[in-house]
C-alpha positions in Angstrom: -1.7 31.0 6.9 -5.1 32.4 6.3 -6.6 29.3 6.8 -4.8 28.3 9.7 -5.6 31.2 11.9 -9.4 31.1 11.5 -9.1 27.3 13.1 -9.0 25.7 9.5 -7.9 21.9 10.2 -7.2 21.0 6.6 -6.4 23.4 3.4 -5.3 22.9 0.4 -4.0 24.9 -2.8 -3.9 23.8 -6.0 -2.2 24.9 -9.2 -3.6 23.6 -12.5 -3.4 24.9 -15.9 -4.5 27.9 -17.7 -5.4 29.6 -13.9 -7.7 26.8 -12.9 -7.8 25.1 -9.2 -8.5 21.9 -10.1 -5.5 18.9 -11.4 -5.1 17.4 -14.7 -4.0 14.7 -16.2 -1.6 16.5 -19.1 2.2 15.8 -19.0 3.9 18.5 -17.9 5.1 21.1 -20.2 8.9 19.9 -21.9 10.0 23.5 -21.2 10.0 24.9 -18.0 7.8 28.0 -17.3 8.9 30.5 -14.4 7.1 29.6 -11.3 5.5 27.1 -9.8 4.4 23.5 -12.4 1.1 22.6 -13.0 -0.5 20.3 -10.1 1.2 22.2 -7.6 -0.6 21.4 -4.8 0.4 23.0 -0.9 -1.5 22.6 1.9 -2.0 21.3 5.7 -4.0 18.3 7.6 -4.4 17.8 11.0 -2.7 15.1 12.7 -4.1 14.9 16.2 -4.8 17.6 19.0 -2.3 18.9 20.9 -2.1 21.2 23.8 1.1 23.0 22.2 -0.9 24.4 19.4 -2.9 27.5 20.3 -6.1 26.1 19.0 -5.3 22.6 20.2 -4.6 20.5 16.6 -1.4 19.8 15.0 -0.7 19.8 11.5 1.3 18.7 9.1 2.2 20.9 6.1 3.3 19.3 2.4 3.9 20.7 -0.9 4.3 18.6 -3.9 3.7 18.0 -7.6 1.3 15.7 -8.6 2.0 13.7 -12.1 -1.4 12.3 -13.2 0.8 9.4 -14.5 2.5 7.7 -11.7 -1.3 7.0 -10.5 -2.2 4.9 -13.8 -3.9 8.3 -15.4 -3.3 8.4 -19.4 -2.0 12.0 -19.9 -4.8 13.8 -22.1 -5.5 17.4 -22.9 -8.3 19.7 -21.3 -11.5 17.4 -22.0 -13.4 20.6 -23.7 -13.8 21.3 -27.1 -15.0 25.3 -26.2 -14.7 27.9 -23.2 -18.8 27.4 -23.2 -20.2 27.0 -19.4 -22.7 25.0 -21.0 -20.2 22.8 -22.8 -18.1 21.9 -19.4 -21.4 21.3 -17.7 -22.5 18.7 -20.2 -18.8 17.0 -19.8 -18.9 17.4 -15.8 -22.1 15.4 -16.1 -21.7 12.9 -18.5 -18.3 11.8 -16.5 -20.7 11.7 -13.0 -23.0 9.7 -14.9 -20.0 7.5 -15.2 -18.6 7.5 -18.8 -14.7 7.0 -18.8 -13.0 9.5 -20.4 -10.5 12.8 -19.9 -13.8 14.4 -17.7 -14.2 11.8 -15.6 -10.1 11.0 -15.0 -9.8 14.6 -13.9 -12.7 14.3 -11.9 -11.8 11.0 -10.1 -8.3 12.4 -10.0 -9.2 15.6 -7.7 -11.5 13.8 -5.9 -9.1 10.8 -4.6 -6.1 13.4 -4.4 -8.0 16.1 -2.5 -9.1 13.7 0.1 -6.1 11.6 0.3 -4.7 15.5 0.8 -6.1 16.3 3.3 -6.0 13.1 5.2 -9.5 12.3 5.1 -10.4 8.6 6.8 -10.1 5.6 4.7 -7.9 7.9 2.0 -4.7 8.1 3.7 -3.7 5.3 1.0 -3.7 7.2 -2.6 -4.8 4.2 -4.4 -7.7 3.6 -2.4 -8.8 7.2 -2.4 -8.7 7.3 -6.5 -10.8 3.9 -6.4 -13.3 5.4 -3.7 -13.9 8.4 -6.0 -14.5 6.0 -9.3 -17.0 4.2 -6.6 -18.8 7.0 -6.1 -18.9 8.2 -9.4 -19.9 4.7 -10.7 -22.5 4.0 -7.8 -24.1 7.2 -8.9 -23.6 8.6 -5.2 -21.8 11.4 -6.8 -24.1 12.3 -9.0 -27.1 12.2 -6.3 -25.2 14.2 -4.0 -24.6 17.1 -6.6 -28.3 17.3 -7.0 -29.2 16.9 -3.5 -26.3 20.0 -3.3 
């Protein structure tokens, strides 16, 4: 709602594990926890402007769970070994420099979901999001744009 009435045209919320915003690609826990699951993502795009909205867009709102593995993603466990900055860095990295792995699943995973999401252009389809997030990643225009960043 926050989002909404600053003029926000897209916003999304994500629940992931351990108190993170970001997805992964574990299963979902056998027994169920009290609240919301892990991947619980709620948000709203815009679909077009409208005069019957007060700042002129309408939006669509959507609140879903999002299993890694109905998009071809092998459930794994958090890709560190350590709660060390340094250590998720190096893994954050090496994944943008393109080696496949848990790191670079969760990374290509956010990045095609967020976008698709939000209803970015050209990502309205999730399996053409995913595969223009591996793109970038394995272009190296991921990786150029964090440093330009």
């Amino acid at each position: 709602m926050l989002m909404k009435r600053r003029g926000v045209h897209a916003g999304l919320v994500v629940k992931g594990e351990e108190g993170a915003l970001s997805m992964t690609t574990r299963l979902r826990s056998a027994t169920p926890s009290k609240g919301l699951p892990v991947n619980y993502c709620s948000g709203f795009h815009a679909l077009s402007t409208s005069s019957s909205e007060i700042d002129g867009v309408s939006r669509q709102s959507f609140s879903l769970e999002v299993n890694a593995k109905d998009y071809g993603f092998e459930p794994s466990d958090t890709p560190r070994t350590d709660r060390s900055v340094t250590k998720n860095i190096e893994l954050g990295l090496t994944a943008l420099h393109g080696q496949k792995g848990p790191a670079y699943d969760r990374i290509v995973l956010n990045a095609g979901m967020v976008d698709h999401l939000l209803g970015c252009d050209g990502a309205e389809d999730v399996s053409v999001a995913l595969d223009r997030a591996r793109e970038a990643i394995d272009s190296g225009k991921a990786l150029i744009r964090l440093f330009n960043y």
